[in-house]
DSSP file (Angstrom, degrees, kcal/mol; ACC not computed):
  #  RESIDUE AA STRUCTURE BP1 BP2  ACC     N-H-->O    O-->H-N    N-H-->O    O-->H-N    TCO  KAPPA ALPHA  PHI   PSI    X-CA   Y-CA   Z-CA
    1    1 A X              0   0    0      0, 0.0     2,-0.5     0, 0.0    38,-0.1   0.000 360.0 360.0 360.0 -40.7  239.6   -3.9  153.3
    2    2 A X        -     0   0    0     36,-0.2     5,-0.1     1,-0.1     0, 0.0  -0.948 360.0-121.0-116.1 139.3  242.0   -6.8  152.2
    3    3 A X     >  -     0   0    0     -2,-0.5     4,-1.1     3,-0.1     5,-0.2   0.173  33.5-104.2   1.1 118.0  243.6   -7.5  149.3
    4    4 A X  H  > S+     0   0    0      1,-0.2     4,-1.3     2,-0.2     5,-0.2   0.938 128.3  44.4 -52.6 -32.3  242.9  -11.3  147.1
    5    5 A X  H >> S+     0   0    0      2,-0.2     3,-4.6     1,-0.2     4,-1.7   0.985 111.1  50.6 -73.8 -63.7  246.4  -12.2  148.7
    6    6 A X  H >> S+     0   0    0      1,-0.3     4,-2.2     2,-0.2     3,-0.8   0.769 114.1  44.8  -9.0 -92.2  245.6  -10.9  151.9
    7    7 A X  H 3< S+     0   0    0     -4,-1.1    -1,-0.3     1,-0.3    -2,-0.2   0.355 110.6  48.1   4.9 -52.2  242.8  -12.7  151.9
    8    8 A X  H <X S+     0   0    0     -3,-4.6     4,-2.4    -4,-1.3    -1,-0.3   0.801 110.9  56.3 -89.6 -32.2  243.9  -16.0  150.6
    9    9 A X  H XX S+     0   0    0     -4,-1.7     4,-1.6    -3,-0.8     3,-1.0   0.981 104.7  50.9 -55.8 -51.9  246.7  -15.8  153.0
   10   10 A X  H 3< S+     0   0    0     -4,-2.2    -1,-0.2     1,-0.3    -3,-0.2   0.640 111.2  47.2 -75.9   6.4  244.3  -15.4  156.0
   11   11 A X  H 34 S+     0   0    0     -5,-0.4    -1,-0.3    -3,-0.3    -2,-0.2   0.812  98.1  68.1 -97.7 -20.8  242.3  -18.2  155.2
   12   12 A X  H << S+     0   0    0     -4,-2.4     2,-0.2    -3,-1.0    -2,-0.2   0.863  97.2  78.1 -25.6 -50.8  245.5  -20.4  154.6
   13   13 A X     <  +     0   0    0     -4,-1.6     2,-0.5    -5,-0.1    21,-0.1  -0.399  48.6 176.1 -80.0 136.5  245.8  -19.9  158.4
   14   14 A X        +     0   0    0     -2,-0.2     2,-0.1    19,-0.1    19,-0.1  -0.858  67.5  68.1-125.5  96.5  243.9  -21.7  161.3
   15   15 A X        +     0   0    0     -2,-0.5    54,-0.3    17,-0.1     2,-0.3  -0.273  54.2 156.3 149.2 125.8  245.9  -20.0  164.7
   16   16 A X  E     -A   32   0A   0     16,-1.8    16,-1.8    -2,-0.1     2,-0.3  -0.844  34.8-123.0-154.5-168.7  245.6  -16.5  165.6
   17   17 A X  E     -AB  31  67A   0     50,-1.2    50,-2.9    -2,-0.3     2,-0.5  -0.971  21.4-164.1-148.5 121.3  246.1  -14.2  168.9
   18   18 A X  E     -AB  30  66A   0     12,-1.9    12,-0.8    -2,-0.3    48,-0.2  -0.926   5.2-156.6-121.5 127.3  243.4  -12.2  170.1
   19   19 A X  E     +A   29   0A   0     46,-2.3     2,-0.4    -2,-0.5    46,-0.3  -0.489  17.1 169.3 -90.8 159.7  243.7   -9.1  172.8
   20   20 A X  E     -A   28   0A   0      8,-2.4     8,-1.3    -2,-0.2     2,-0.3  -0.938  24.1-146.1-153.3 156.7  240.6   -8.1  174.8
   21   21 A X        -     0   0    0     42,-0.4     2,-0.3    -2,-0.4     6,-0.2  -0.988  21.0-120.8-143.6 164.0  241.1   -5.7  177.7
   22   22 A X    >>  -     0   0    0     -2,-0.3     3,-2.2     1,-0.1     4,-0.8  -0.729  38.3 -93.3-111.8 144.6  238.6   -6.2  181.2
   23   23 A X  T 34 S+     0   0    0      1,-0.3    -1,-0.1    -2,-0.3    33,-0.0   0.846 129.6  60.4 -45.0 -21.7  236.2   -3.4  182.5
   24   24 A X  T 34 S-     0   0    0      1,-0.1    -1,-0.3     2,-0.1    -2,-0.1   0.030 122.3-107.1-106.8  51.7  239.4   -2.6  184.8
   25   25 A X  T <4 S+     0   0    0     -3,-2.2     2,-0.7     1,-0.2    -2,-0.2   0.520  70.9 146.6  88.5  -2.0  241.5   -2.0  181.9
   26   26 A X     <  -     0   0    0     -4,-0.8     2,-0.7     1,-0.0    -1,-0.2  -0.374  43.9-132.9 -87.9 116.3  243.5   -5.1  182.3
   27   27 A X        -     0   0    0     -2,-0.7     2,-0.3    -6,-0.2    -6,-0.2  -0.613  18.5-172.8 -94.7 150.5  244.7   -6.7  178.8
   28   28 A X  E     -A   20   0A   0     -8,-1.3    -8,-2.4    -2,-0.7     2,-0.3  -0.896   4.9-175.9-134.0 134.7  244.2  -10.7  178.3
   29   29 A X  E     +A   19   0A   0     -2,-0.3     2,-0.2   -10,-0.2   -10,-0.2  -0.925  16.7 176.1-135.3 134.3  246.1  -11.7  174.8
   30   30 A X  E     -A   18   0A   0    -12,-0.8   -12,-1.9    -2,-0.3     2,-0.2  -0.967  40.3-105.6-143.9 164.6  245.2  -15.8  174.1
   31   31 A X  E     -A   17   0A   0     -2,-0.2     2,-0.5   -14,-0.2   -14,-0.2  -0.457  50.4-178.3 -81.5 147.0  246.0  -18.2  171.3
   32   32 A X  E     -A   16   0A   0    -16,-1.8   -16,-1.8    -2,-0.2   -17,-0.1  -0.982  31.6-129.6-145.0 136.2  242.4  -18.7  169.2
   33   33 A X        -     0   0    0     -2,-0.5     2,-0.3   -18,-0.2   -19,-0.1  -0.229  40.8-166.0 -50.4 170.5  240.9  -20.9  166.0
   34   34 A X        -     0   0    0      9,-0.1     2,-0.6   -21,-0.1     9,-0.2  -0.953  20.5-144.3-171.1 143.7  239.3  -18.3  164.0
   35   35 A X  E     -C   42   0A   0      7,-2.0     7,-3.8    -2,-0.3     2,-0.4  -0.966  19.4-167.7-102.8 103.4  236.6  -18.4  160.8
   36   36 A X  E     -C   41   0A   0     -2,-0.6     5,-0.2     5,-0.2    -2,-0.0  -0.984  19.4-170.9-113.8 154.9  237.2  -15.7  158.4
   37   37 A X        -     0   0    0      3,-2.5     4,-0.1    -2,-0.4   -26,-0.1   0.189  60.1 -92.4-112.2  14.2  234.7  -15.3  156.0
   38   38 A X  S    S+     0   0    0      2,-0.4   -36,-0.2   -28,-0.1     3,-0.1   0.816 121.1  32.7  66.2  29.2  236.9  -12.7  153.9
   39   39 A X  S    S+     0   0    0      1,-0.8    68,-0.8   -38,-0.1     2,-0.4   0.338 120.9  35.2-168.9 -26.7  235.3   -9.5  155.9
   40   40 A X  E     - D   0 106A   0     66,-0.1    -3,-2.5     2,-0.0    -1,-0.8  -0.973  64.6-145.5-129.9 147.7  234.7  -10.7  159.2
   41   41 A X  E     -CD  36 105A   0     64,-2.5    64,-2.4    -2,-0.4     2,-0.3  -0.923   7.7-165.2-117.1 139.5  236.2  -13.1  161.8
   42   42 A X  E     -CD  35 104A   0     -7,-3.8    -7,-2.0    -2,-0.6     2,-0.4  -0.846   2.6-161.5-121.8 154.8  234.7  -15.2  164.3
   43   43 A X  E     + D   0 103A   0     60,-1.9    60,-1.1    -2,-0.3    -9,-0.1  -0.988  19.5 163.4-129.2 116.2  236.4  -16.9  167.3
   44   44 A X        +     0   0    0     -2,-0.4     2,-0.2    58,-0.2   -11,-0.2  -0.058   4.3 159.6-117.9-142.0  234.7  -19.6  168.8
   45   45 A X        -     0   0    0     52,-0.2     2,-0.5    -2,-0.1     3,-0.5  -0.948  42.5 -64.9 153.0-176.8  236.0  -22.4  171.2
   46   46 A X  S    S+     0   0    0     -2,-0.2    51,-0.0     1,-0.2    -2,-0.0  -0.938 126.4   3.7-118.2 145.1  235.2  -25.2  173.9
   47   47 A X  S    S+     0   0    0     -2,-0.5    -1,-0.2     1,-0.1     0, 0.0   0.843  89.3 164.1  33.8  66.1  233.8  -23.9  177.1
   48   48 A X    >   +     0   0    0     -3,-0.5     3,-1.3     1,-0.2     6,-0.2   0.801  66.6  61.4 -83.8 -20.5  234.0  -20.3  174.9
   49   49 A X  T 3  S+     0   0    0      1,-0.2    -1,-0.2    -4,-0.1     9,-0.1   0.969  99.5  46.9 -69.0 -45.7  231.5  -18.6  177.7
   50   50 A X  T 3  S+     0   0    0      4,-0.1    -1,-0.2     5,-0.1     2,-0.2   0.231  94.3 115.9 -87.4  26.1  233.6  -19.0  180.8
   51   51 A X  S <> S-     0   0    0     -3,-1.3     4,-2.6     1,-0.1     5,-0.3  -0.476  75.0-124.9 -79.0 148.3  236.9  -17.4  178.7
   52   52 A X  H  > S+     0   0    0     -2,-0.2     4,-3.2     2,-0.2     5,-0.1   0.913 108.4  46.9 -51.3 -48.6  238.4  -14.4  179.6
   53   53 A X  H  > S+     0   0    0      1,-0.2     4,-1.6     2,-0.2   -32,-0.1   0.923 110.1  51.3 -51.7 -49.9  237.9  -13.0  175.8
   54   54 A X  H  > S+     0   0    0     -6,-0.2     4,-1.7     2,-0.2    -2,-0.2   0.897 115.8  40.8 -74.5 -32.1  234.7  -14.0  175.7
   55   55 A X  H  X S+     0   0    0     -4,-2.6     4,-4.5     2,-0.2     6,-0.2   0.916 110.7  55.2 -41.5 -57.0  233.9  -12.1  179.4
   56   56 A X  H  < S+     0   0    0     -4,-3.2     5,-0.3    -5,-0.3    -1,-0.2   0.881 115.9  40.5 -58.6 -34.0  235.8   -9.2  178.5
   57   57 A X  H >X S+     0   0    0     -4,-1.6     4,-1.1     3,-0.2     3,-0.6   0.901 116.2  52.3 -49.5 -67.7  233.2   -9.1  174.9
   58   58 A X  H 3< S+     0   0    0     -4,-1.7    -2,-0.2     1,-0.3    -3,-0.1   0.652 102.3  51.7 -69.1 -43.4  230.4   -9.9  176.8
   59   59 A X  T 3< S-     0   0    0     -4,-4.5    -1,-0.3     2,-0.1    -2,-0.1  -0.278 125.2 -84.9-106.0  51.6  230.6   -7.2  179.5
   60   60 A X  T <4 S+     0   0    0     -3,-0.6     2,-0.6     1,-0.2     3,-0.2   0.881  86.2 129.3  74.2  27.9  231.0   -4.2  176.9
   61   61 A X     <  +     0   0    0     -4,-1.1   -40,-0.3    -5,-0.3    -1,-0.2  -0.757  22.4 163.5-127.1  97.3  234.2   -4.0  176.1
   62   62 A X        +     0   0    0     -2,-0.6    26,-1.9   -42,-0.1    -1,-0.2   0.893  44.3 105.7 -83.8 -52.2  234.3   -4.1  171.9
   63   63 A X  E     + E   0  87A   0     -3,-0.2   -42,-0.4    24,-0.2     2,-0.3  -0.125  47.0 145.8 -51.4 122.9  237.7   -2.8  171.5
   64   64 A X  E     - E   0  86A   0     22,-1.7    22,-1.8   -44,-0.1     2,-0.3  -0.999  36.2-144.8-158.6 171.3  240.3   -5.8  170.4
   65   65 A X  E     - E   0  85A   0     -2,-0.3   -46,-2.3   -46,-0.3     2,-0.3  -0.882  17.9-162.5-135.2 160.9  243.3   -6.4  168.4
   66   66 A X  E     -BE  18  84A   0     18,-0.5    18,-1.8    -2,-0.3     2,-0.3  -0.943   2.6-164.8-146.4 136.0  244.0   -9.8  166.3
   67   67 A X  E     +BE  17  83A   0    -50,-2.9   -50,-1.2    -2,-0.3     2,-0.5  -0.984  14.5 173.1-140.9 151.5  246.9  -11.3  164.9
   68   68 A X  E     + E   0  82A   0     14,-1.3    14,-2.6    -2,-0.3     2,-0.4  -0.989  28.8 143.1-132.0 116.4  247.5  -14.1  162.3
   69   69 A X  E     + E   0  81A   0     -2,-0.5     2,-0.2   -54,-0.3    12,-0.2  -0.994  18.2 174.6-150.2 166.9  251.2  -14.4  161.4
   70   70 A X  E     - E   0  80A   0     10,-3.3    10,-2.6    -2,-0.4     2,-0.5  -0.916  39.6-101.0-150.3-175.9  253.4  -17.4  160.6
   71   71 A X  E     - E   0  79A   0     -2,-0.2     8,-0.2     8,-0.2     3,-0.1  -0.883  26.6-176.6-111.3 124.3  256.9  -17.9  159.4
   72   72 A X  E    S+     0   0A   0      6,-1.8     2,-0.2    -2,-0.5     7,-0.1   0.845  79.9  11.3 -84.2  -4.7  256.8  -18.7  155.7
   73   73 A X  E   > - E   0  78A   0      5,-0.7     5,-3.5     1,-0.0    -1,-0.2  -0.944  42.1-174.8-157.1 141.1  260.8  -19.2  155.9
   74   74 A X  T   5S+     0   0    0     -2,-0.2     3,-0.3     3,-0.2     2,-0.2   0.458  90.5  58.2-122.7 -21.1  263.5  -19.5  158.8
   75   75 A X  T   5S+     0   0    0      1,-0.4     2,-0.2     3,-0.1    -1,-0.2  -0.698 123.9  22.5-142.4  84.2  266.6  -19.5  155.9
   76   76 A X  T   5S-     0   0    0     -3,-0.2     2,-0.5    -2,-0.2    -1,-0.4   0.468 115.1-126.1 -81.6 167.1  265.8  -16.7  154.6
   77   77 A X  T   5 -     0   0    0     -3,-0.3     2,-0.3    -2,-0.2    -3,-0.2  -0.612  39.8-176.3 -87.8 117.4  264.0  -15.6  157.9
   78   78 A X  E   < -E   73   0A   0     -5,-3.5    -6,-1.8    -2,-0.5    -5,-0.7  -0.748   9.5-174.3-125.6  93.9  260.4  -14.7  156.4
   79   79 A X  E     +E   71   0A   0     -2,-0.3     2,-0.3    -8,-0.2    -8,-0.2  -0.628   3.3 179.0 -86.4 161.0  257.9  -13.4  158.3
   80   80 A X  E     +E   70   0A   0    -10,-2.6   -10,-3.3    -2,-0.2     2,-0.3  -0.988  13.5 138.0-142.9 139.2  254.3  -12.6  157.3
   81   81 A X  E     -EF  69 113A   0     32,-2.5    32,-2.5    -2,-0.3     2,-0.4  -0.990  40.6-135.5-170.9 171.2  251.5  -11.4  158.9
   82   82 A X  E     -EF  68 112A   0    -14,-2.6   -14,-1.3    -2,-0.3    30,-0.2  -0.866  20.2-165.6-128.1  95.7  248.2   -9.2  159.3
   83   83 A X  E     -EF  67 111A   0     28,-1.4    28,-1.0    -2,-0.4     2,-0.3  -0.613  15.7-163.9 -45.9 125.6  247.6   -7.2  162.8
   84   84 A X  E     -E   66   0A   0    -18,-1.8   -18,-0.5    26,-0.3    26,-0.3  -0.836  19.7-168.9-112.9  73.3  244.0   -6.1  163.0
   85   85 A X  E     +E   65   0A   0     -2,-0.3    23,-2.5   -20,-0.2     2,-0.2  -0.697  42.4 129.1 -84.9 115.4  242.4   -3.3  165.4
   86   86 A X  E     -EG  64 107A   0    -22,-1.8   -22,-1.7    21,-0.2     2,-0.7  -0.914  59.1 -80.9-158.7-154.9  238.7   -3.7  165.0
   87   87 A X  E     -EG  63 106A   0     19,-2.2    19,-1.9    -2,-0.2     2,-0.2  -0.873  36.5-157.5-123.2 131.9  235.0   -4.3  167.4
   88   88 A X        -     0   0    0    -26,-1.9     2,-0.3    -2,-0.7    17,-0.2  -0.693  11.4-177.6 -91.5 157.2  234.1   -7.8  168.8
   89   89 A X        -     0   0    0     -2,-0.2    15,-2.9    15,-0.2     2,-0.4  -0.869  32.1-111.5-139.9-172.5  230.7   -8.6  169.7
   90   90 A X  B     +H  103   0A   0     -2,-0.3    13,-0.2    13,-0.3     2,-0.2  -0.924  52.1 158.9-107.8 114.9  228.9  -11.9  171.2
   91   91 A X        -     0   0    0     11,-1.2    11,-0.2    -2,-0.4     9,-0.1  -0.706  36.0-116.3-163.0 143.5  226.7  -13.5  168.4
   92   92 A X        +     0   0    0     -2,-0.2     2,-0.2     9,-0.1     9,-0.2   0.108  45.4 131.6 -46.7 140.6  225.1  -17.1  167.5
   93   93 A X  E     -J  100   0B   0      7,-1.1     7,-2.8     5,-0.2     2,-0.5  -0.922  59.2-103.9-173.2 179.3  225.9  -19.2  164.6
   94   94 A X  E     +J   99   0B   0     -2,-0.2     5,-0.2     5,-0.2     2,-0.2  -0.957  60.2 140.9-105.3 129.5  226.8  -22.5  163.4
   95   95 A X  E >   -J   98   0B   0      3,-0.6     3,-1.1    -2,-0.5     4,-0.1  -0.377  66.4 -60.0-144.2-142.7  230.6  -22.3  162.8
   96   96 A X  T 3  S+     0   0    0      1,-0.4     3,-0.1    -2,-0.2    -2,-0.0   0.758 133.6  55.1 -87.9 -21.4  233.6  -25.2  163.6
   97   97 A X  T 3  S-     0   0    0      1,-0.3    -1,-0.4     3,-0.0   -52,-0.2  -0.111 120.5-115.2 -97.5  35.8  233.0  -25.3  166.8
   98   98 A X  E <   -J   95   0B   0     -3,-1.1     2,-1.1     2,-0.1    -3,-0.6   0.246  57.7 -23.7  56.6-173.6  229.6  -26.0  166.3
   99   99 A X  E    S+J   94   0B   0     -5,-0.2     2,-0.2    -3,-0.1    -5,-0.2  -0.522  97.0 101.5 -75.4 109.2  226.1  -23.9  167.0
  100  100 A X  E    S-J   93   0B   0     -7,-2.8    -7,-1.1    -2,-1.1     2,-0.8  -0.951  79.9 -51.6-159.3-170.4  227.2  -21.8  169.6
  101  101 A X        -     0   0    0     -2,-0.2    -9,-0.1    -9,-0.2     2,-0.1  -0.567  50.5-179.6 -93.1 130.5  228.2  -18.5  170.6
  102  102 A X        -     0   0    0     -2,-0.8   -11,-1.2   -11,-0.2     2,-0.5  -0.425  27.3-120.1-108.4 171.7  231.2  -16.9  168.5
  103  103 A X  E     -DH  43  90A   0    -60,-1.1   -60,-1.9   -13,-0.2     2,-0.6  -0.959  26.7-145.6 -95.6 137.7  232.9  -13.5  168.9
  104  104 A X  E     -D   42   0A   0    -15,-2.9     2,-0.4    -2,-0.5   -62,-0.3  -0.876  12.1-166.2 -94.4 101.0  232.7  -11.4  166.0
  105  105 A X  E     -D   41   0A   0    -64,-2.4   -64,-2.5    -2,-0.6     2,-0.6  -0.801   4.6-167.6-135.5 117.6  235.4   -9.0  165.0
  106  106 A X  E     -DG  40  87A   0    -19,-1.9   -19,-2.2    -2,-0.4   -66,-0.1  -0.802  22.5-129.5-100.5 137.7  234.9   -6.5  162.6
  107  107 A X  E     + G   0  86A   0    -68,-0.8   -21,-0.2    -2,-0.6     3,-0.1  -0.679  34.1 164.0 -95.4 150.0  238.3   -4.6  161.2
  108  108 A X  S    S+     0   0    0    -23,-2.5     2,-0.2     1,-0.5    -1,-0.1  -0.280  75.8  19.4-154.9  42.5  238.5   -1.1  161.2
  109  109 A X        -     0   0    0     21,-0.3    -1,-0.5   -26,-0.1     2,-0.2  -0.427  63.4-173.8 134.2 146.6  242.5   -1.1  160.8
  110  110 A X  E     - I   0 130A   0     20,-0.7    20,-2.0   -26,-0.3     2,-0.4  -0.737  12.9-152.4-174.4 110.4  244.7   -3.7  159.6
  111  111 A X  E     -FI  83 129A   0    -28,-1.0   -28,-1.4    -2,-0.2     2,-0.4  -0.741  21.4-167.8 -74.1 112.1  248.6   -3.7  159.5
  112  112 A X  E     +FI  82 128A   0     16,-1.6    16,-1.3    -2,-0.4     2,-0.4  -0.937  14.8 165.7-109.5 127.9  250.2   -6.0  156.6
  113  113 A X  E     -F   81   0A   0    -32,-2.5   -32,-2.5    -2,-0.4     2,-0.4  -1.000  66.5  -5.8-151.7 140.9  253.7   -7.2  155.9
  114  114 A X  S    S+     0   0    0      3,-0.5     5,-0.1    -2,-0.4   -34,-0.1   0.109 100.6  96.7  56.6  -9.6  255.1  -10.0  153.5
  115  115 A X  S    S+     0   0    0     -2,-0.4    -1,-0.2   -34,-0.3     3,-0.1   0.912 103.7  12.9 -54.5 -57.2  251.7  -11.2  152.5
  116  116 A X  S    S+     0   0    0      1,-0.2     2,-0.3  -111,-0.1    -1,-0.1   0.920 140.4   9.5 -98.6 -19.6  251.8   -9.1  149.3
  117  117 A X  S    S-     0   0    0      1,-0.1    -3,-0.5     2,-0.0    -1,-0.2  -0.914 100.7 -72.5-140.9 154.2  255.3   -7.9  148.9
  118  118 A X        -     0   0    0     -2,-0.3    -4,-0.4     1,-0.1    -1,-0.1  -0.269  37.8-132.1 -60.5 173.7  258.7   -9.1  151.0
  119  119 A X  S    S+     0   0    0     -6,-0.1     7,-2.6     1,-0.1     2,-0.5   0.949  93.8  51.9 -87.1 -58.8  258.7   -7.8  154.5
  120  120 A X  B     +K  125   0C   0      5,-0.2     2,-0.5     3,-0.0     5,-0.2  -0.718  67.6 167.1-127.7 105.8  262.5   -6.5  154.3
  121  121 A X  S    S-     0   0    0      3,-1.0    -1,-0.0    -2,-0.5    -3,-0.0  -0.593  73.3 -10.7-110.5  68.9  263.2   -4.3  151.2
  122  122 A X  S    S-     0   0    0     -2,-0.5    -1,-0.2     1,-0.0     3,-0.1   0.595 137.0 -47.8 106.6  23.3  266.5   -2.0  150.6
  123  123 A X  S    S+     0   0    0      1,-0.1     2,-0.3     0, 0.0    -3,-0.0   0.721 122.4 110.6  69.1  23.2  267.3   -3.0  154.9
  124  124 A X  S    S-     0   0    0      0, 0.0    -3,-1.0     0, 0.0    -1,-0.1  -0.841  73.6-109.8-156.3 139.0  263.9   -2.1  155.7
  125  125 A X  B     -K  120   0C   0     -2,-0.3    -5,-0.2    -5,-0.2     2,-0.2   0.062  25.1-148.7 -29.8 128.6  260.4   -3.2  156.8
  126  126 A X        +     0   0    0     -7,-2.6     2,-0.2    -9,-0.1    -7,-0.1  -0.267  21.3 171.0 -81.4 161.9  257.6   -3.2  154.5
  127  127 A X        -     0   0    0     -2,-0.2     2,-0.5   -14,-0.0   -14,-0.2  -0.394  24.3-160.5 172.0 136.1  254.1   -2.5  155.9
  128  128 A X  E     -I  112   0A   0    -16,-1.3   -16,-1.6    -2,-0.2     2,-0.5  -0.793  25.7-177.5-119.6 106.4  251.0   -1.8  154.0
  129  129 A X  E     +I  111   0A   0     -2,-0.5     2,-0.3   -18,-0.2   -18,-0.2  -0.925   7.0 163.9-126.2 138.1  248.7   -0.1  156.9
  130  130 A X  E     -I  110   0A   0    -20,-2.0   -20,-0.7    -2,-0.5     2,-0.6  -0.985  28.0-140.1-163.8 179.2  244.8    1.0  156.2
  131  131 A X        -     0   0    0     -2,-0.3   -22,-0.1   -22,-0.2    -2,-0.0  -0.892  41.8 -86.3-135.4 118.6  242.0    1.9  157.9
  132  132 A X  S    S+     0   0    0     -2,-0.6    -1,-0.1     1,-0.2   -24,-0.1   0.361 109.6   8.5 -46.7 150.1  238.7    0.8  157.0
  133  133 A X              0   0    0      1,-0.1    -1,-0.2    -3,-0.0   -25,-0.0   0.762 360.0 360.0  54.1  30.9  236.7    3.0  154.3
  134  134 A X              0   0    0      0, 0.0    -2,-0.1     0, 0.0    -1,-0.1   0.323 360.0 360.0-109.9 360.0  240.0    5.2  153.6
């Protein structure tokens, strides 16, 4: 699903933002470390069970969005990033936060901008969008 730049970029990165929504519908967006392994990402943490993310995962609720962006420049202003829509689940491994329990997030859509090409092209935003197995 991504791209070697893609790719190299999101391992570049340690800081990312993950959305969750709660059986009553409520969305929780927090700041997260994240592990990508160049197909999947895992989110781990200190005291990762009693999180909101990790509840909202836990009690059936798959659906979540991710974002990893930075600014690679403020003069010219260059942003970059990857936006993600994919399904979390709850499962064990040994990862940076040690052996414990990670969220897993598989992408099944993924929005790209300035990673492979400049963001802002002819006075307008770039964006590479696809959606896994098209």
């Amino acid at each position: 699903m991504f791209s070697e730049k893609e790719v190299a970029y999101l391992k570049s990165q340690r800081l990312a933002r993950i959305a969750t929504v709660s059986s009553k519908g409520q969305p929780d967006v927090a700041p997260v470390g994240f592990e990508f392994d160049g197909e999947y990402f895992y989110i781990g943490g200190i005291q990762q069970t009693s999180t909101l993310k990790y509840k909202n995962v836990a009690a059936g609720n798959p659906r979540v969005a991710l974002v990893v962006d930075d600014l690679e420049s403020l003069n010219p202003f260059t942003p970059r990033g990857i936006k993600i829509h994919g399904e979390a689940e709850i499962v064990e491994r040994q990862g940076q936060s040690g052996p414990a329990p990670y969220i897993k997030v598989t992408p099944m859509k993924k929005w790209s901008w300035g990673v492979e090409q400049p963001v802002f092209q002819n006075g307008k935003v770039v964006m590479d969008k696809q959606t896994k197995n098209a």
